[in-house]
C-alpha positions in Angstrom: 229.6 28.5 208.1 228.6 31.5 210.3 226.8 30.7 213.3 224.3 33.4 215.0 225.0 34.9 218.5 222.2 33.5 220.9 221.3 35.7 223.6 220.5 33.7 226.0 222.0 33.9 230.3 222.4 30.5 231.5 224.2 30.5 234.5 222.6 28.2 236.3 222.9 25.1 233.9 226.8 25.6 233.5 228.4 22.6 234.2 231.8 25.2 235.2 231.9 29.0 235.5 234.9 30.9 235.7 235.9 32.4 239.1 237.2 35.6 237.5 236.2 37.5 234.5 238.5 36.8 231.3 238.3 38.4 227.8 236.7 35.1 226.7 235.0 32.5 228.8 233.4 29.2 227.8 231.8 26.6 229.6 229.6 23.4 228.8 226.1 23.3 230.2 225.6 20.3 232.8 221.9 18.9 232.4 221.0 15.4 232.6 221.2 14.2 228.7 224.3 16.0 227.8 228.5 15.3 227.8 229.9 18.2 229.5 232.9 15.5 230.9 235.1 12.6 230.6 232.8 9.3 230.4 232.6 6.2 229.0 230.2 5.5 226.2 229.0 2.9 223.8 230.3 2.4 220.5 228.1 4.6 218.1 226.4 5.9 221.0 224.6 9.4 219.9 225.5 12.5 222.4 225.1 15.9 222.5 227.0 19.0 224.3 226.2 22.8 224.8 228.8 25.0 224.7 228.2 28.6 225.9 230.7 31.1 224.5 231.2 35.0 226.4 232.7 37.8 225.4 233.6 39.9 228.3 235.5 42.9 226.3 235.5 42.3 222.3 233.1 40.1 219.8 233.1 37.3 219.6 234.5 35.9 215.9 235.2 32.1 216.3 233.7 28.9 217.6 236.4 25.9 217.0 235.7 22.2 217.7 238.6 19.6 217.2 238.4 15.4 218.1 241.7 13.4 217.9 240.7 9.4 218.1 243.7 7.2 219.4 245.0 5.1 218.9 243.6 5.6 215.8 240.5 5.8 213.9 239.8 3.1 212.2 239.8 -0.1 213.3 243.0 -2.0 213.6 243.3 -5.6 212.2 245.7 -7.4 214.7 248.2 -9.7 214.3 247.8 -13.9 215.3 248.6 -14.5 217.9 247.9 -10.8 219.2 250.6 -10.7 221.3 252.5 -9.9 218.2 250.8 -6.2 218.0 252.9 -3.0 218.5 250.8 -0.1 219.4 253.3 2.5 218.7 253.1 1.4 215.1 249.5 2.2 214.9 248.8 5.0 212.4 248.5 8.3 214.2 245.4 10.0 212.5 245.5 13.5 212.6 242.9 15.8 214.6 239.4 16.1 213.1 238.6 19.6 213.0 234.7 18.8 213.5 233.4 22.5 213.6 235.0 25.6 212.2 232.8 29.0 212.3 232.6 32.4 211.7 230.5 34.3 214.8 228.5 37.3 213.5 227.3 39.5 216.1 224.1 41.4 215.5 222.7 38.8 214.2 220.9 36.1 217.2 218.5 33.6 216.8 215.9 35.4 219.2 216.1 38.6 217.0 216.4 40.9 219.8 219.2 43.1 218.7 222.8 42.9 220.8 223.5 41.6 224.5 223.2 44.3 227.1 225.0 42.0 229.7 227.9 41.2 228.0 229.8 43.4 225.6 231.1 40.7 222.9 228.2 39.0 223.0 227.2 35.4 223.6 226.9 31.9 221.8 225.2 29.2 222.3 226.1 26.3 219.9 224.5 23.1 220.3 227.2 19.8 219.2 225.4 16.6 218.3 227.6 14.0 217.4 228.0 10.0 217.4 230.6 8.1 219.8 233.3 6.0 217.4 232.6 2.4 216.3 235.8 1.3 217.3 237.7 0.9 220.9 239.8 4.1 221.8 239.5 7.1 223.2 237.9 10.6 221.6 239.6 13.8 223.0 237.2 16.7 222.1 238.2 20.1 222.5 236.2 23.3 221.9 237.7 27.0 221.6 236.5 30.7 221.5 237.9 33.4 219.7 237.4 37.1 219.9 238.3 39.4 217.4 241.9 40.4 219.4 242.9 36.5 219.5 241.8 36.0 222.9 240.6 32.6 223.7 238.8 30.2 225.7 238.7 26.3 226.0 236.9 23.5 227.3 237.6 19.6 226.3 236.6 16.1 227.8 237.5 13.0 226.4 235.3 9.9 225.6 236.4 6.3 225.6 235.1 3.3 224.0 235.3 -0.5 224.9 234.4 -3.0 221.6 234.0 -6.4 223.3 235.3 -7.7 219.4 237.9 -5.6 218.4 240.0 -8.8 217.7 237.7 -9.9 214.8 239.2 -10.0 211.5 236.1 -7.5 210.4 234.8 -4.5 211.6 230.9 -4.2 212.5 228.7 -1.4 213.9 225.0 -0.7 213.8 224.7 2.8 211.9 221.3 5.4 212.2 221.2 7.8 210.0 218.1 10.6 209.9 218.0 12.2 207.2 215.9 15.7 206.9 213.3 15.8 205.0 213.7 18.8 203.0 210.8 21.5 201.8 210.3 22.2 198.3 209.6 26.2 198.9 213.7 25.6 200.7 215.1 24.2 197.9 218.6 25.8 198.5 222.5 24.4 198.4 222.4 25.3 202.0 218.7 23.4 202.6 220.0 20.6 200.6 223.3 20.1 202.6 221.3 20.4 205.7 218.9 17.7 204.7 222.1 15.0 204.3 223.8 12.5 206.7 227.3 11.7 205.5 229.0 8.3 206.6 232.6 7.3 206.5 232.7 3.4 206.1 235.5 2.1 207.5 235.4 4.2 210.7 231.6 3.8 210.8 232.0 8.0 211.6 228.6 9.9 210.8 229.4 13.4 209.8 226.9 16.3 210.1 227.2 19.0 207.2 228.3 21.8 209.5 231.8 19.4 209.9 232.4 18.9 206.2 230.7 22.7 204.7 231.6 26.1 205.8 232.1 29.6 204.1 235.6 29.7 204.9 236.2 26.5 203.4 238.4 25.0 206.3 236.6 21.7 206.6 237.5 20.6 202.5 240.1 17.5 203.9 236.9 16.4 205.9 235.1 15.3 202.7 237.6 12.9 201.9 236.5 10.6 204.3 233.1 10.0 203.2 232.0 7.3 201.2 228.3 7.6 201.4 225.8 10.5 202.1 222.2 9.8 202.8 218.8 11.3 202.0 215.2 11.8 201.6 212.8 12.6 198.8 209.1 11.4 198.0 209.1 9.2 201.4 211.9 7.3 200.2 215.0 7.0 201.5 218.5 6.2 199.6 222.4 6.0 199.7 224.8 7.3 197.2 228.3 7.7 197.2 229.5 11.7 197.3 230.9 11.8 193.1 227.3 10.6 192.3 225.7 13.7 190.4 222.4 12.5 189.6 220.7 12.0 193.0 223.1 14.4 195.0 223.5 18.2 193.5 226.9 18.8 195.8 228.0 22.7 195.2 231.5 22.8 193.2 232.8 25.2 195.4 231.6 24.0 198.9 233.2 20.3 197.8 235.0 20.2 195.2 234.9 17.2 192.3 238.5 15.9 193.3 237.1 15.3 197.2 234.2 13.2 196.2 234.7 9.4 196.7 233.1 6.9 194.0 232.2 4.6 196.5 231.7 0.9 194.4 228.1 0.1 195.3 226.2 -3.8 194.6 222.9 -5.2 194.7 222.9 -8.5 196.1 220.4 -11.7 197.1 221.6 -12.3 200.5 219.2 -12.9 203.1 219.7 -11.8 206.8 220.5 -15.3 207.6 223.5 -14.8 204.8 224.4 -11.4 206.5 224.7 -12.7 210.1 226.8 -15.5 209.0 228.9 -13.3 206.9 232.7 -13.0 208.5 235.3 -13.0 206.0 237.1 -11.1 203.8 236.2 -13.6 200.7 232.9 -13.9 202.0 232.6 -10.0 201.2 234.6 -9.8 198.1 232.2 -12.5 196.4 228.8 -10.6 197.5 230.6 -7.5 195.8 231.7 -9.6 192.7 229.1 -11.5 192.3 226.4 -8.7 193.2 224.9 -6.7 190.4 225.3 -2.8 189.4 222.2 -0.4 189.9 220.7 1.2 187.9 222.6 4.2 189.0 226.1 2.6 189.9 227.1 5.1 192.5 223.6 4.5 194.5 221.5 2.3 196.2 218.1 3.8 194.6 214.9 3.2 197.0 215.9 1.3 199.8 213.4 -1.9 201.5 213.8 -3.4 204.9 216.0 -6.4 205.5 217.9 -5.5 202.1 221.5 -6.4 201.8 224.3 -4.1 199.4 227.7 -5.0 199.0 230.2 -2.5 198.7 234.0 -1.7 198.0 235.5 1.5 198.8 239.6 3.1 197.5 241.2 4.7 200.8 244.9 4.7 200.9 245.3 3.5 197.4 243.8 -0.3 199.1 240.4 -1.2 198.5 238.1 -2.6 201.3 234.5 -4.7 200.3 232.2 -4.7 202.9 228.6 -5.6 203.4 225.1 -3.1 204.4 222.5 -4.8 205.8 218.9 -2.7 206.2 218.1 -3.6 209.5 215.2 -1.2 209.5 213.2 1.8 208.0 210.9 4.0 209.2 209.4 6.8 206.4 207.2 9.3 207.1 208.2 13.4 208.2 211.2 12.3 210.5 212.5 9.1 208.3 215.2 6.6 210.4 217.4 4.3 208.8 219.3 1.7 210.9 222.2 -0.5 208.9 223.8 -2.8 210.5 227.5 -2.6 208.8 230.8 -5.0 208.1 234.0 -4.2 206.9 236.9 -5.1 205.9 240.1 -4.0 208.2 
């Protein structure tokens, strides 16, 4: 995905400028409201970071953002007694290349031509992001590129204390805000926009510039999504990413093999039935004895307090898990909160 140049001096709001000029400099903007450090943050907390690129001599050509989550990231189903567990046989995810884009200069948001103070121009790039679900750490680092290879980078790292990590399940409260999208915008690009993508057994929410680009550099990203979300007609509705009626997902941007058929179940648990829910065989007979919908590979119009089962493939193992609606608000700027437990 190709980013615009924003021309834009901010030197005041830097959280850290260089001393000395470099070929590339880049630096996170300190204001109250955004990460620009190392802190600690609540599971699925929702966070946001500036990053302000320069190019002193050349163009700029490439913003990079990459998150490693250890010890791993998803959540880890220890041993009884506990004592038992080894850490260093935890499986070491690789690096999550969140954000990987092209920088075209000439062409900035404010439409004012090139930057007269800086001869590569400058970026602005604005990453909003939720924390993980699970306890760890979250080591996020961003680069700049110019177009001789010269770089620049800034990183910080998050951690993340779950008072239950011990539990048999994992649980986290997911809100997902979806875009409503205009019918005179009806694009690929619109409709990609317009999507929340969630990984359910990290309880990770995805925006589409971390799973879509031109270069197509973010493809392995898809493959950790089970379920995207959206909006049409003040209605709001889950599907898994290999259903093709509801979602119209571009061949080329995500390919057929990378779309999960996430296993989807309507059920007649209550919320009483959902809070008490906290076993394995507890999920596995919601998802048995739950029934198909009418499309199998979504949820259709989703109500308040309404419970779907659910069984996903990852690693050749399959995991059941329950959705709970905990709320829904419709309207222009639609919200869906789930509350959410898996299987580990």
């Amino acid at each position: 995905m190709r980013f615009r140049l924003l021309l834009l001096f901010l030197p005041a709001l830097l959280a850290a400028c260089a001393k000395t000029d470099t070929p590339v400099r880049l630096d996170f903007i300190g204001i109250a409201g955004l990460t620009s450090g190392n802190r600690t943050v609540n599971p699925s907390d929702t966070l946001s970071t500036r990053a302000y690129a320069v190019g002193n001599d050349n163009d700029l050509t490439n913003l990079r953002i990459t998150v490693k989550y250890e010890p791993t990231r998803n959540p880890i189903l220890y041993p009884v007694p506990i004592s038992g567990y080894d850490p260093k046989k935890a499986i070491n995810d690789n690096e999550l290349v969140f954000l990987d884009s092209a920088i075209i200069r000439g062409q900035n948001l404010l439409g004012t031509g090139s930057s007269a103070a800086y001869r590569g121009g400058e970026f602005l790039f604005n990453n909003k992001f939720t924390a993980r679900t699970t306890s760890g750490t979250e080591l996020w680092q961003y680069t700049a590129t110019d177009n001789t290879s010269q770089t620049a980078s800034r990183a910080y790292r998050l951690t993340v204390h779950k008072p239950d990590s011990a539990a048999v399940f994992h649980n986290y409260t997911a809100v997902l805000r979806p875009v409503v999208r205009r019918a005179s915008a009806d694009s690929a690009q619109r409709r990609d926009q317009a999507r929340v993508y969630l990984s359910l057994r990290s309880g990770l929410l995805l925006p589409k510039y971390a799973l879509i680009n031109n270069e197509h550099t973010l493809q392995a990203n898809q493959q950790l999504i089970d379920l995207v979300c959206t909006t049409t007609n003040n209605t709001v509705i889950l599907s898994a990413p290999a259903d093709a009626q509801n979602l119209r997902l571009n061949p080329n941007t995500w390919p057929t093999a990378s779309r999960r058929a996430t296993q989807l179940r309507r059920t007649t648990l209550s919320v009483t039935d959902f809070t008490n829910a906290a076993t394995t065989a507890t999920f596995e007979t919601a998802f048995s004895t739950g029934t198909p919908f009418a499309t199998p590979l979504s949820t259709g119009v989703l109500a308040k307090s309404q419970v779907i089962a659910f069984r996903v493939n990852e690693d050749n193992q399959d995991y059941t898990g329950l959705i709970l609606v905990s709320d829904l608000v419709l309207g222009t700027s639609p919200i869906l909160t789930c509350l959410v437990k898996v299987q580990k």
